[in-house]
C-alpha atoms as one frame of an Amber mdcrd trajectory, in Angstrom:
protein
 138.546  37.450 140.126 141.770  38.511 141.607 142.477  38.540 145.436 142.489
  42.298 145.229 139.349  42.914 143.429 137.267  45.429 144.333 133.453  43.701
 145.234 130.966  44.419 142.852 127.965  45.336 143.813 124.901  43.070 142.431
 122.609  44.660 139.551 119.592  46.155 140.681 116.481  44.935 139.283 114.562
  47.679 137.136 111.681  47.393 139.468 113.769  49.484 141.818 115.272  51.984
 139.742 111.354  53.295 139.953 111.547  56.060 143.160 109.423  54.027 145.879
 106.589  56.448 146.199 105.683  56.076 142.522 105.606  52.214 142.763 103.449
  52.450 145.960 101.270  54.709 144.155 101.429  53.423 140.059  97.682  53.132
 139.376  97.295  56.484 140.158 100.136  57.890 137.650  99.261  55.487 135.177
  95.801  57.272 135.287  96.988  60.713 134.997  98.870  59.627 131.908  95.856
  58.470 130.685  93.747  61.248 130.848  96.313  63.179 129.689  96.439  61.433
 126.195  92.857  61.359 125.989  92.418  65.080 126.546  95.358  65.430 123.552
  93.708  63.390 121.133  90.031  64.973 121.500  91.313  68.692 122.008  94.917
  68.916 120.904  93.859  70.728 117.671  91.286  72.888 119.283  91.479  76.645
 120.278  90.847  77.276 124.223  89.758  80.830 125.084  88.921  80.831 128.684
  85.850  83.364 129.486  84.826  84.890 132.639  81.251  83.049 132.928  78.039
  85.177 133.199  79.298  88.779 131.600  79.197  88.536 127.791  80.854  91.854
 127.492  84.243  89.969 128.833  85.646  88.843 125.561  89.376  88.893 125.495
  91.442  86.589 126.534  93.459  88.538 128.742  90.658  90.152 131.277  90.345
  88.547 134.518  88.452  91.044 136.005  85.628  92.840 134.953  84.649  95.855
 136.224  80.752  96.292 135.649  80.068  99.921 136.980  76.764 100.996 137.696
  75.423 101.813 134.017  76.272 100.887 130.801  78.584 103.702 129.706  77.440
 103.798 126.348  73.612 103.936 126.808  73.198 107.198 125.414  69.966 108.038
 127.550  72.043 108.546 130.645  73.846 111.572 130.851  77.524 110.192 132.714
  80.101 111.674 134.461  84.252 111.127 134.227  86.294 112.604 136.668  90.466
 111.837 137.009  92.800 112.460 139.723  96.315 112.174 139.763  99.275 113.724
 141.337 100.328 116.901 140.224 103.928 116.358 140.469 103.817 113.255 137.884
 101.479 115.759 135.715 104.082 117.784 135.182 107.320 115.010 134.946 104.753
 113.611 131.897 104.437 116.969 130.141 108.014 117.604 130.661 108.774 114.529
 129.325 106.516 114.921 126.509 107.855 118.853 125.881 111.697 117.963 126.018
 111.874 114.140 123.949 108.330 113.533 122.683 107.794 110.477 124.748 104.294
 109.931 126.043 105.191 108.515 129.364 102.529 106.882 131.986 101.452 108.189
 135.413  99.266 106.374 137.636  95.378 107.903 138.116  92.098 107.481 139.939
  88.977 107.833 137.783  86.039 107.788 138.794  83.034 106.809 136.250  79.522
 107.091 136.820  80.382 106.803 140.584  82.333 103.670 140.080  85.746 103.925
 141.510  88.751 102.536 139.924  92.138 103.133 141.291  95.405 102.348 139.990
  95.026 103.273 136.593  97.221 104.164 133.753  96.753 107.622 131.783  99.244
 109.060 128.890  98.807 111.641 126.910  97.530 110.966 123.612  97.749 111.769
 119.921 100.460 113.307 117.459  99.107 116.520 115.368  96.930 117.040 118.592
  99.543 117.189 120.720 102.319 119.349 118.389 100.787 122.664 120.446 102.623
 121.102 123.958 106.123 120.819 122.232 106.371 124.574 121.252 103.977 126.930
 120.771 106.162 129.550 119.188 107.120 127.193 116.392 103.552 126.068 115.786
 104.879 122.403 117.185 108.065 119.942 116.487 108.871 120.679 112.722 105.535
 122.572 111.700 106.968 125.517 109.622 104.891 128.675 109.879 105.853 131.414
 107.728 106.106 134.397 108.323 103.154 136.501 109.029 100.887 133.619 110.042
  99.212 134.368 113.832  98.556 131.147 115.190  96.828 131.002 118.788  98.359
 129.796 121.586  97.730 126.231 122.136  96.185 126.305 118.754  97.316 122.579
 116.705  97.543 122.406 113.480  97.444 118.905 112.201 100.351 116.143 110.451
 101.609 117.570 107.416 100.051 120.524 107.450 101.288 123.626 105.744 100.118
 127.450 106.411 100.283 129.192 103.204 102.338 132.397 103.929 100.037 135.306
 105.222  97.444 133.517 105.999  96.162 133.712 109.719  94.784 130.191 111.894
  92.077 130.717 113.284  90.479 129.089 116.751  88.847 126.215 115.263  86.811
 123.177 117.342  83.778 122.966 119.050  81.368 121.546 116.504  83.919 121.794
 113.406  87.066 119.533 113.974  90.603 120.749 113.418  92.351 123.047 115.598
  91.317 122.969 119.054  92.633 124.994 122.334  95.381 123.158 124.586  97.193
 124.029 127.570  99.189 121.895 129.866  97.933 124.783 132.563  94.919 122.980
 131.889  94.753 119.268 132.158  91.056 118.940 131.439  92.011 120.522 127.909
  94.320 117.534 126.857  93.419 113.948 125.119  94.440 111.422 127.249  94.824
 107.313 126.911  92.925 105.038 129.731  94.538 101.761 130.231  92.659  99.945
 132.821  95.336  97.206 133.073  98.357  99.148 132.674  99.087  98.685 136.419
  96.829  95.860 137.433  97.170  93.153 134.692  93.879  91.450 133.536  91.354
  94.337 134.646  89.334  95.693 132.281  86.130  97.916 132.503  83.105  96.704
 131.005  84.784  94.317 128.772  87.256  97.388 127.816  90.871  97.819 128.626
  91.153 101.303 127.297  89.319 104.709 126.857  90.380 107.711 125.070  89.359
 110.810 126.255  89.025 113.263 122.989  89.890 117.472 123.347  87.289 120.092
 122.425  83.331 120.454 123.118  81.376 118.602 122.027  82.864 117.893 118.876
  79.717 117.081 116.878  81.314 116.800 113.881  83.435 113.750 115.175  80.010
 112.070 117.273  78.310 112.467 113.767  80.764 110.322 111.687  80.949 107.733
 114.528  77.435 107.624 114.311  76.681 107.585 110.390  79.707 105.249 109.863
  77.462 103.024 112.501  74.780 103.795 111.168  75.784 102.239 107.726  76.956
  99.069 108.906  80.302  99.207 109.047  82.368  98.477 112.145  83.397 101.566
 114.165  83.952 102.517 117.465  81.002 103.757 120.656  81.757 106.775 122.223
  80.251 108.659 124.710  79.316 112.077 126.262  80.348 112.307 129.978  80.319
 115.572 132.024  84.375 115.536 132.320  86.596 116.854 135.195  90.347 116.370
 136.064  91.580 116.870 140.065  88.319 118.866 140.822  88.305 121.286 137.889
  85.391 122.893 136.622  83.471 120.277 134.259  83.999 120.148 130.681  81.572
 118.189 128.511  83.786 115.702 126.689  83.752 112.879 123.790  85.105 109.311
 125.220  85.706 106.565 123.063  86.552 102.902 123.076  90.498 102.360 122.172
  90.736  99.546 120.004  92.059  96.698 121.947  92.120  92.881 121.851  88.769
  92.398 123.366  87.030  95.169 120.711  89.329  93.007 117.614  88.066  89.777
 118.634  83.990  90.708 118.219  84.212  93.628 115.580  83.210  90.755 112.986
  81.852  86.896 113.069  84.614  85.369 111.716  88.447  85.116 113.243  90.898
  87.699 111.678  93.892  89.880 112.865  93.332  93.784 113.325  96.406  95.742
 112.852  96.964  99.690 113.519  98.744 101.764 111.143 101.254 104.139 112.524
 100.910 107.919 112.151 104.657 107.177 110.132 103.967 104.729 108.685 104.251
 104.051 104.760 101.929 101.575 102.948 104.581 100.207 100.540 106.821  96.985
 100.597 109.664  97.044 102.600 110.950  94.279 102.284 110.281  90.379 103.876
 111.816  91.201 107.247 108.773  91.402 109.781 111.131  93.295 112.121 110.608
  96.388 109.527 107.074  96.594 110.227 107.188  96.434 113.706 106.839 100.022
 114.155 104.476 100.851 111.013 101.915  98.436 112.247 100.720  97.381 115.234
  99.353  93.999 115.875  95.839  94.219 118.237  95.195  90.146 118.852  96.302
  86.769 117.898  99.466  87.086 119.421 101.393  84.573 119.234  99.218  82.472
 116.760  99.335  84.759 113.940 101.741  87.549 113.119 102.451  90.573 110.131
 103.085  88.118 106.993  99.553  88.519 105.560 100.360  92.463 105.511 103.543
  91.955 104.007 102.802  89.656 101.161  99.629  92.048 100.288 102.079  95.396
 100.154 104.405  92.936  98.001 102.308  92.164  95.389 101.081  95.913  95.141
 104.107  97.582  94.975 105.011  95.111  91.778 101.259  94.688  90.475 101.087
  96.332  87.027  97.511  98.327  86.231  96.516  95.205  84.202  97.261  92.763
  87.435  96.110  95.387  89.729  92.476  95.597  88.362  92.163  91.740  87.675
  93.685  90.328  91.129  92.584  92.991  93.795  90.085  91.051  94.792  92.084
  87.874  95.712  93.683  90.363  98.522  91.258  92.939  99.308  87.299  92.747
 100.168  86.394  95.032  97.126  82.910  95.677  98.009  83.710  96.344 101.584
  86.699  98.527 100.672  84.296 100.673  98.332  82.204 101.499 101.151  84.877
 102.537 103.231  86.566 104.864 100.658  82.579 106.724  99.796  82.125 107.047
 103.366  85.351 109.045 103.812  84.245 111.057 100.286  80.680 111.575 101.713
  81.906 112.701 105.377  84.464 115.152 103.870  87.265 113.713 105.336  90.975
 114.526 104.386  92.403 112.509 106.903  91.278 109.100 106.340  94.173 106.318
 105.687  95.523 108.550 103.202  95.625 111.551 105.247  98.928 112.620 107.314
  97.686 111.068 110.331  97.209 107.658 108.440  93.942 107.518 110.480  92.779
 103.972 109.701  93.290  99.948 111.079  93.254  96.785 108.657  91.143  93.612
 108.866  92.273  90.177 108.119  89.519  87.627 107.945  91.692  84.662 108.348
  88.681  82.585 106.562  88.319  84.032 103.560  91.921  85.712 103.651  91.120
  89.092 102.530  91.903  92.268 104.032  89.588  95.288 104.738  89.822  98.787
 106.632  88.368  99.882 109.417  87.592 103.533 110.137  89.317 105.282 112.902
  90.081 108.865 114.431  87.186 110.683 112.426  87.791 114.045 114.063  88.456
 115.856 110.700  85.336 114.755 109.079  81.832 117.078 108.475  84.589 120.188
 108.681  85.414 121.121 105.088  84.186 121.695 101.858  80.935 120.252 101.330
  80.593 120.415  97.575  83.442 117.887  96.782  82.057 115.325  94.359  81.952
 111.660  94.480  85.503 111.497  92.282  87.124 114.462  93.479  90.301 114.585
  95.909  89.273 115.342  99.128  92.422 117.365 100.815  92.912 118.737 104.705
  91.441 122.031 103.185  88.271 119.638 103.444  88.102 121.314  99.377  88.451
 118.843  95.978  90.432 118.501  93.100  88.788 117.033  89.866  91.787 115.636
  87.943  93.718 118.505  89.161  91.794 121.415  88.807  90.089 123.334  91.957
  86.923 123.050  92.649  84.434 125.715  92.776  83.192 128.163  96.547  81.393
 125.572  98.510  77.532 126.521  99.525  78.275 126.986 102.772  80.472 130.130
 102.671  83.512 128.003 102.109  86.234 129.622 100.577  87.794 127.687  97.231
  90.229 125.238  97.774  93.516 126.623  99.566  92.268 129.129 101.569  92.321
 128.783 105.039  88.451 129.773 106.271  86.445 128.764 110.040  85.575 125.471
 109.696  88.198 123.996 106.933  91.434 122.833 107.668  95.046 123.498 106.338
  95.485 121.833 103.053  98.212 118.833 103.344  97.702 115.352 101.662  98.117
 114.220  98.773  95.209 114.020  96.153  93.427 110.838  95.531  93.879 108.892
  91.960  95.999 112.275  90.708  99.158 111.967  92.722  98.975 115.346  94.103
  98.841 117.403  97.161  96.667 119.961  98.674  96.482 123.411  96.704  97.680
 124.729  99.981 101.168 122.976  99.128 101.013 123.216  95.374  99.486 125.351
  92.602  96.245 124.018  91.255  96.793 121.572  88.607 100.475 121.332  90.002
 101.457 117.582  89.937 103.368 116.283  92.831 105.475 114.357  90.142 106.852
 117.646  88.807 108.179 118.525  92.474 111.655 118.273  92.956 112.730 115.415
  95.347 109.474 114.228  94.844 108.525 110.042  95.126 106.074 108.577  93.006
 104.728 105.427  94.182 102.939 103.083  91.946  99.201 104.130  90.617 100.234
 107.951  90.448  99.899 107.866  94.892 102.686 110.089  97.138 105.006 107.705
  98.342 105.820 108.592 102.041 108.807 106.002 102.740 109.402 105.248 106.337
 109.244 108.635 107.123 105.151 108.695 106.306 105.698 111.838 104.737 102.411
 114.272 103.599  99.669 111.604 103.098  98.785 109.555 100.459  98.136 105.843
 100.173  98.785 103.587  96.928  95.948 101.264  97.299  93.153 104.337  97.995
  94.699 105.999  94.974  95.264 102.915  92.485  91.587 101.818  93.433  89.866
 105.182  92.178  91.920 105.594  89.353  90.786 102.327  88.252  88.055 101.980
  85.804  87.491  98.304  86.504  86.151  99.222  90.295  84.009 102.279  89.308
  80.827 100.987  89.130  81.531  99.272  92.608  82.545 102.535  93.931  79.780
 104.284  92.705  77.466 102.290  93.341  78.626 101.760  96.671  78.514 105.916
  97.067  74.758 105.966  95.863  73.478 103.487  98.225  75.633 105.166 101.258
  74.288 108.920  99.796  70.749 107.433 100.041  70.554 105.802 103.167  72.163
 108.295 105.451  71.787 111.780 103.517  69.017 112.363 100.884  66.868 109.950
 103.627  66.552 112.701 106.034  68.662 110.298 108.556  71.669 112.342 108.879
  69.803 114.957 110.359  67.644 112.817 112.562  71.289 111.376 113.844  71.785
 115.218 114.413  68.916 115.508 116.761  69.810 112.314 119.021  73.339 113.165
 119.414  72.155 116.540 120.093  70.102 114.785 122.846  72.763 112.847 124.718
  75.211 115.954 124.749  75.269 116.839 128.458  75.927 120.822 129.544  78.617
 121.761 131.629  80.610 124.505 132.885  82.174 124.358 129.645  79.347 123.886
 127.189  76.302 126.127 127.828  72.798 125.835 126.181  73.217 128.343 123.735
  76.734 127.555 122.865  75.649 124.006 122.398  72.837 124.979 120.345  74.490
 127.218 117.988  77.189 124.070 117.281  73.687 121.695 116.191  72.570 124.148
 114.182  76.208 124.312 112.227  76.155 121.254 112.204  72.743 120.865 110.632
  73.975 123.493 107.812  76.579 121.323 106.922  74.939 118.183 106.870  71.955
 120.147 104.639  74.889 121.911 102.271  76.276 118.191 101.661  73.096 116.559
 101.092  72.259 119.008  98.667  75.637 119.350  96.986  75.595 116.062  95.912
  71.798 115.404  95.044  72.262 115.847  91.345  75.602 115.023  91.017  75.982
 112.117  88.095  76.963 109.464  90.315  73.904 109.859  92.380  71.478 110.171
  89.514  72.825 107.440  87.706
């Protein structure tokens, strides 16, 4: 080494390059490392879902705290109360807001339920049709045409995809009946509104729920009653119920309040795991393409975020959209639960409704059981059903004139005073969707027997079904339509339709539903005795026209 050499500094042992508190303290870290790769070799392929330890109602993932209240709000022997305050100056920023862009913005709210206070809470205004009366009541709502001629009340809302034929006058429907009911942003208490619990104070949730939705109209019967009878038969729905409603110390209303589907009501609506996704009221059942991005905003994902995501959707509308009949009725079932389907699709038939998941509103969610990989529908926003024409048969189209269409043709005046299909009558709504297995749309929109394939600017989607592109457009939905056009499912259909037909109608049970939701209906300021006895007993007429309406139809007599 030169005379001018820098010193070099001796190497220092790798025992010291170890930071001195570690070395003082090594059997402790070489513990921790230990445990460590234990607990990743017994549990590093298992699923942790922490739970909040003795309330079984506390079932999502995301709650952290429970709010128990003082009764269980759906114990339909207790008659409950639901009052909300909120400022009156963010009342009227939301409806502005709503009014001038469409958004449905949040405010913050105080509710109180059953005497439990909970403060802090989240509250939008909810629904699309419902809501159309709030944008402009002149114009019958954002891009409803009304033609000339046609009265329509103030407030009055006339539902997606509607159409008034010209001359014809709306009249005040709701109370028992579904359809059009009275809003006014004068009058909070008349409006549907969305709950959130955790909107502004993450991880609360109230009984094991993180959202409510408070429905319009009293008492909406005909709504309770499909709840009920779709309960009633087994299949997954949602509880609702009664609760003497006010809003910043109004006078009471008596109003319907249901569960919102969220990630806590997903994760125990069946045994095994699956993914429950919400179709948007735009939405368009047909492939799009493999981009998930372009189904962000047609459906909505409820749980398993993160673990699972919209592929399963996808691939299913994929192999629809390019199934011919032939591969249609031979692979259906390696995508869809056929049996479970069936039911779904009677029930809508039986309870009259024209707004199912091939309605306007595309009123439905889908179920996939990520065990046997199959997807199935759930029922959801059943406030057009029990309102229309009650002699539509097993096959025939039921429209939003509530009226049905045998292979085109009208069907015949209903027993109940209905009016044939098209006409606008109290307690039958505007025709607007398409009709099922034909490809047409409500004899409101077209001449009976008037295919929607001979409309100019028309799309025809695969199986003869309305295509509505991203736009949703009037209703329709491929797999409803391909499914009952089908010969190979019929006998599962109707078979399906008998057992449903037995068990809730020509069994007397329907009626006896009736009577206990008749029960658990509390009066208010809004809903006297009488008025709420005159609904039952429309009601009861209805259910009575159905049951008889179909008791020697074919499918039910084998």
């Amino acid at each position: 080494m030169g005379e001018n050499a820098a010193p070099v500094a001796p190497r220092r042992r790798l025992i010291h390059r170890v930071p001195t508190p570690l070395r003082q303290h090594w059997k402790l870290a070489a513990a921790f490392v230990a445990f460590v790769a234990v607990l990743a070799g017994v549990f590093g392929q298992t699923r942790v879902r922490p739970y909040i330890t003795g309330d079984a109602t506390v079932i999502a993932s995301q709650v952290t705290e429970n709010i128990t209240g003082s009764v269980d709000f759906f114990d339909a022997s207790v008659e409950h109360t639901f009052s909300v305050e909120f400022s009156e100056s963010d009342y009227d920023k939301m409806i502005d807001a709503y009014a001038t862009d469409g958004e449905k913005e949040w405010i913050e709210a105080d509710i109180t339920i059953d005497g439990t206070l909970v403060t802090d809470v989240g509250l939008r205004l909810k629904g699309n049709s419902t809501l159309r009366g709030l944008s402009s009541t002149e114009s019958g709502g954002r891009g409803m045409p009304i033609p000339d001629g046609v009265v329509v009340p103030d407030g009055a809302v006339v539902p997606d995809g509607a159409v008034i034929p010209d001359g014809a006058a709306a009249p005040e429907w709701g109370g028992g009946g579904g359809g059009m009911v009275s809003l006014s942003a004068d009058d909070p208490a008349s409006l549907p509104f969305l709950i959130s619990f955790d909107k502004n104070v993450s991880g609360r949730a109230y009984q094991g729920m993180t959202q409510l939705s408070i429905r319009p109209g009293s008492p909406v019967l005909n709504e309770a009653m499909a709840l009920s009878l779709t309960a009633e038969s087994g299949q997954p729905t949602q509880r609702y119920s009664y609760a003497v409603y006010s809003v910043n110390g109004s006078e009471t209303q008596t109003r319907l309040i249901l569960e919102h589907p969220d990630e806590g009501y997903a994760n125990s609506l069946f045994d095994s795991d699956g993914v429950l996704y919400k179709a948007d009221a735009n939405s368009s059942f047909t492939y799009q393409g493999d981009d998930q991005t372009t189904y962000v905003d047609q459906f909505k994902q409820i749980n398993a975020q993160g673990s699972q995501d919209l592929q399963p959707i996808i691939s299913f509308l994929k192999w629809l959209d390019s199934a011919t009949d032939e591969q249609f009725d031979s692979e259906l079932t390696n995508w869809v639960d056929v049996n479970s389907f069936a039911r779904y699709v009677a029930t809508q038939n039986l309870l009259v409704n024209g707004d199912d998941m091939a309605g306007p509103g595309k009123n439905y969610y889908l179920w996939y059981d990520l065990e046997s990989k199959k997807i199935s529908v759930v029922a959801w926003d059943l406030n057009m059903a029990l309102s229309g024409n009650a002699e539509a048969g097993p096959h025939d189209s039921i429209s939003m004139g509530g009226g049905g269409m045998r292979g085109g043709a009208q069907q015949g005046v209903a027993t109940d005073g209905a009016a044939p299909q098209g006409a606008m009558t109290e307690g039958a709504m505007p025709p607007g969707r398409a009709a099922r297995g034909a490809g047409q749309m409500g004899a409101g929109q077209m001449g009976a027997g008037e295919s929607a394939a001979g409309q100019e600017g028309a799309e025809q989607a695969p199986g003869g079904a309305m295509g509505g592109g991203m736009g949703g457009g009037m209703g329709g939905n491929q797999l409803e339509e391909r499914f009952l056009a089908s010969t190979a499912f019929t006998e599962t259909y109707d078979t399906a339709y008998r057992e449903l037909y037995e068990q809730l109608f020509s069994s007397g049970r329907a009626l006896g539903i009736l009577d206990d939701v008749a029960s658990s209906t509390p009066l208010s300021d809004g809903l006297t005795d009488e008025a709420l006895a005159t609904q039952v007993e429309t009601m009861r007429t209805r259910l009575q026209a159905r049951t008889d309406a179909l008791a020697d139809d074919p499918v039910i007599v084998g």
